[in-house]
PASEBA-1860 file (N, C-alpha, C; in nm, 3 decimals):
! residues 81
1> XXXXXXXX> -9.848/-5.604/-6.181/-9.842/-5.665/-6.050/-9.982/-5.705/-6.008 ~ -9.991/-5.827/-5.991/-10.130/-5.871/-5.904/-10.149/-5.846/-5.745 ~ -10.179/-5.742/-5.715/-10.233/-5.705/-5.555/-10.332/-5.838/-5.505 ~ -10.211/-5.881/-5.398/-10.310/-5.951/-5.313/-10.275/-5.961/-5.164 ~ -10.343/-6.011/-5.070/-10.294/-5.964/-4.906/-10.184/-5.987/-4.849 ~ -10.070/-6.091/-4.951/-10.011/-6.129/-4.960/-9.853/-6.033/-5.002 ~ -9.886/-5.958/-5.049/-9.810/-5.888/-5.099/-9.843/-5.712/-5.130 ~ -9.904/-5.722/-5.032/-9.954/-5.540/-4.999/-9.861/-5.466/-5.006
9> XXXXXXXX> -9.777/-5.484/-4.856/-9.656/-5.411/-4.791/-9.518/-5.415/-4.933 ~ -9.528/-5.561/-5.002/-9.426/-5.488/-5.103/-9.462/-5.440/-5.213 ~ -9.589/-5.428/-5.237/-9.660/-5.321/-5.334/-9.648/-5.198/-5.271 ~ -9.675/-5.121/-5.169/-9.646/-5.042/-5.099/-9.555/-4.958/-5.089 ~ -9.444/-5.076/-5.071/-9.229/-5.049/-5.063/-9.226/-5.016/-5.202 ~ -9.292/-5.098/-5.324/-9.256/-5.035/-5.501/-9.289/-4.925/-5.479 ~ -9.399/-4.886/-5.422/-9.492/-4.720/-5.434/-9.388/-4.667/-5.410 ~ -9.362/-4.717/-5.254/-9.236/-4.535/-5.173/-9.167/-4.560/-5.267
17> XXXXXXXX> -9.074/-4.640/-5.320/-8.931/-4.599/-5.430/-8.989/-4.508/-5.539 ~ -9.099/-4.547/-5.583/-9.117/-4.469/-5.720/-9.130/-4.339/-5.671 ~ -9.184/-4.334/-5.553/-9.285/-4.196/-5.514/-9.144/-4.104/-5.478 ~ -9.006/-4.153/-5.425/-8.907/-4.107/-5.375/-8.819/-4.069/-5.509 ~ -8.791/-4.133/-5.627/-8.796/-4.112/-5.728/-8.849/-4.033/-5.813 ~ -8.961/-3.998/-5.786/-9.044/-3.889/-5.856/-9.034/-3.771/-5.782 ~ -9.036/-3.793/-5.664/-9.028/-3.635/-5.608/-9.181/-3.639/-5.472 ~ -9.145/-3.674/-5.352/-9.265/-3.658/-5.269/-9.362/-3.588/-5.271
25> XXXXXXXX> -9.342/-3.455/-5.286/-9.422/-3.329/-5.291/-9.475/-3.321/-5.417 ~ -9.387/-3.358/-5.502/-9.467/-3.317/-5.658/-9.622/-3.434/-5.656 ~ -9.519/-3.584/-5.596/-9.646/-3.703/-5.606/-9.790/-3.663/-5.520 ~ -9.744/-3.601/-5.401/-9.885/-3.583/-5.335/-9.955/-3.446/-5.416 ~ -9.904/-3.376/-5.457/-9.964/-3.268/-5.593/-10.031/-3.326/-5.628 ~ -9.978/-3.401/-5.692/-10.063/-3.480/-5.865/-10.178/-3.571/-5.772 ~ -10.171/-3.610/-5.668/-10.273/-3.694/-5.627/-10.359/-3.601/-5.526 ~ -10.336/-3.535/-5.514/-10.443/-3.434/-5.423/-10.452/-3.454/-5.302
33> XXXXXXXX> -10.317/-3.483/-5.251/-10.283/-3.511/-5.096/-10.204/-3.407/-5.003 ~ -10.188/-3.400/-4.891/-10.098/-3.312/-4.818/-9.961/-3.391/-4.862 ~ -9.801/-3.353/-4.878/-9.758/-3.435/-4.837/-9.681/-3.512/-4.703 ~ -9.769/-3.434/-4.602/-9.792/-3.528/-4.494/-9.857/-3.677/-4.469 ~ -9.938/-3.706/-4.530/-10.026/-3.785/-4.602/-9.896/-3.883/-4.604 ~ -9.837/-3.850/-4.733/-9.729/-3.971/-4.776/-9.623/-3.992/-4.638 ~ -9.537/-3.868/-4.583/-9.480/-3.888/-4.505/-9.495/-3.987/-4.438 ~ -9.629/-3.969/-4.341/-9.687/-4.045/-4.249/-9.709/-4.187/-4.321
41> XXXXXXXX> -9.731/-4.235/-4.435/-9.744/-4.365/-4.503/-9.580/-4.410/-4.515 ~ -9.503/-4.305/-4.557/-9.357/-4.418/-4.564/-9.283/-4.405/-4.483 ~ -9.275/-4.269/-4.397/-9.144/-4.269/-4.289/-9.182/-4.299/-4.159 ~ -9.368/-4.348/-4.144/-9.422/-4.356/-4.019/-9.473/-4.520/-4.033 ~ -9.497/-4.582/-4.141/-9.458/-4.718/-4.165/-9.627/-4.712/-4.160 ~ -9.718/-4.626/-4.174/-9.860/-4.637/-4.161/-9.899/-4.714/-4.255 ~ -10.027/-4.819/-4.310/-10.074/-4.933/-4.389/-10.160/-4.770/-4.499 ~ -10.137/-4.752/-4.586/-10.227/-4.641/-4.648/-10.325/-4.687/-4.703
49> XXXXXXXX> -10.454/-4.641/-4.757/-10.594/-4.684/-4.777/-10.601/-4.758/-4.891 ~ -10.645/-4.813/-4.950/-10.602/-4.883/-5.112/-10.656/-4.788/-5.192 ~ -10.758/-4.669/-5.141/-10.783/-4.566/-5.219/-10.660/-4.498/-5.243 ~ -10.598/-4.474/-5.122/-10.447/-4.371/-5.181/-10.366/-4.461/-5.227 ~ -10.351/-4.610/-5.252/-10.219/-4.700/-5.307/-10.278/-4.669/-5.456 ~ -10.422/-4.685/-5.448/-10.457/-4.672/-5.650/-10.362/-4.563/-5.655 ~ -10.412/-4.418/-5.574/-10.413/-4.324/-5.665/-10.247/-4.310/-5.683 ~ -10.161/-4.340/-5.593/-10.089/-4.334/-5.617/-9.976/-4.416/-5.770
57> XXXXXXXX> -10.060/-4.531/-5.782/-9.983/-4.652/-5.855/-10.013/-4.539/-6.009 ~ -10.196/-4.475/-5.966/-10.218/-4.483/-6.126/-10.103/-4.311/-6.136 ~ -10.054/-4.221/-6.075/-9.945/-4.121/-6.108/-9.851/-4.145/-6.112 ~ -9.816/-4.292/-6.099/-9.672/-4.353/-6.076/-9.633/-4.413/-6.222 ~ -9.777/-4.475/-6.278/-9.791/-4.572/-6.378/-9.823/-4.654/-6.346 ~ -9.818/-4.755/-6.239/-9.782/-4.875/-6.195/-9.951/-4.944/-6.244 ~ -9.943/-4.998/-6.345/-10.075/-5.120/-6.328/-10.055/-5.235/-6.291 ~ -10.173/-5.199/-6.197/-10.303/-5.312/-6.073/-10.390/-5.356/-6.146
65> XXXXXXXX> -10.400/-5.505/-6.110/-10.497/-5.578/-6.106/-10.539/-5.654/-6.017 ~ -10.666/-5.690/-5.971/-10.739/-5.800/-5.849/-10.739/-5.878/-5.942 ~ -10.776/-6.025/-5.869/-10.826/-6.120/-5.942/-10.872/-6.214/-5.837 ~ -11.000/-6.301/-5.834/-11.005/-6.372/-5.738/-11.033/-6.542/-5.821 ~ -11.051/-6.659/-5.792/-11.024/-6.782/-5.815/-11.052/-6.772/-5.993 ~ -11.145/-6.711/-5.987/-11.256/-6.756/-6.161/-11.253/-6.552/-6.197 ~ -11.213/-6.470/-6.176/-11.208/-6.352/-6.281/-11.142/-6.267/-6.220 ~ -11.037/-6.178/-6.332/-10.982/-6.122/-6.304/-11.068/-5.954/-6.382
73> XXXXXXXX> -11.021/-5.885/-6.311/-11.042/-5.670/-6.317/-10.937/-5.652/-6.328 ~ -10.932/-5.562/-6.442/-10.779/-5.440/-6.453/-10.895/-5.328/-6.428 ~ -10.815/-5.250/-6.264/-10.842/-5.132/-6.222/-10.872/-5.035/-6.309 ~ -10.806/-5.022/-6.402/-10.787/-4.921/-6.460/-10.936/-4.883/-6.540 ~ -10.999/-5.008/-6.615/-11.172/-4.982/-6.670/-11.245/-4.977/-6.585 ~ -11.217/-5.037/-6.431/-11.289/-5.039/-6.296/-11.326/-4.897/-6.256 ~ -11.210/-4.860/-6.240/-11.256/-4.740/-6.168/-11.254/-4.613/-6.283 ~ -11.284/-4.641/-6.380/-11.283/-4.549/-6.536/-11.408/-4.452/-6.484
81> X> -11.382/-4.292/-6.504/-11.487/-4.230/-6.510/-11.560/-4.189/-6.620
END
């Protein structure tokens, strides 16, 4: 999926299904969140940080990429530690 401002909120809506699918509590585990955190992002309709959409996509699986007119980043070597 290419993240762009355009399509946040249904990058977002993929997250909650997967994240509801996987198990709420287990997902904010694996990502090092309360899962209040998520609550408040899907049942409170809050915009969540693109720090917590990575972390979430990358426990979900889901690969992100930016790209702007002339180059594209896959997140994934981006934010490689």
């Amino acid at each position: 999926m290419e993240l762009t401002k355009d399509n946040y909120e249904a990058f977002i809506k993929h997250l909650e299904r997967l994240t509801r699918e996987r198990g709420l509590y287990k997902t904010a585990q694996d990502i090092g969140v309360q899962p209040k955190t998520l609550y408040r992002v899907f049942e409170l309709e809050n915009t969540p940080s693109l720090k917590l959409a990575l972390a979430l996509a990358d426990v979900l699986g889901v690969k992100v990429s930016l790209s702007d007119s002339n180059v594209a980043a896959d997140l994934g070597s981006f934010f490689a530690e």
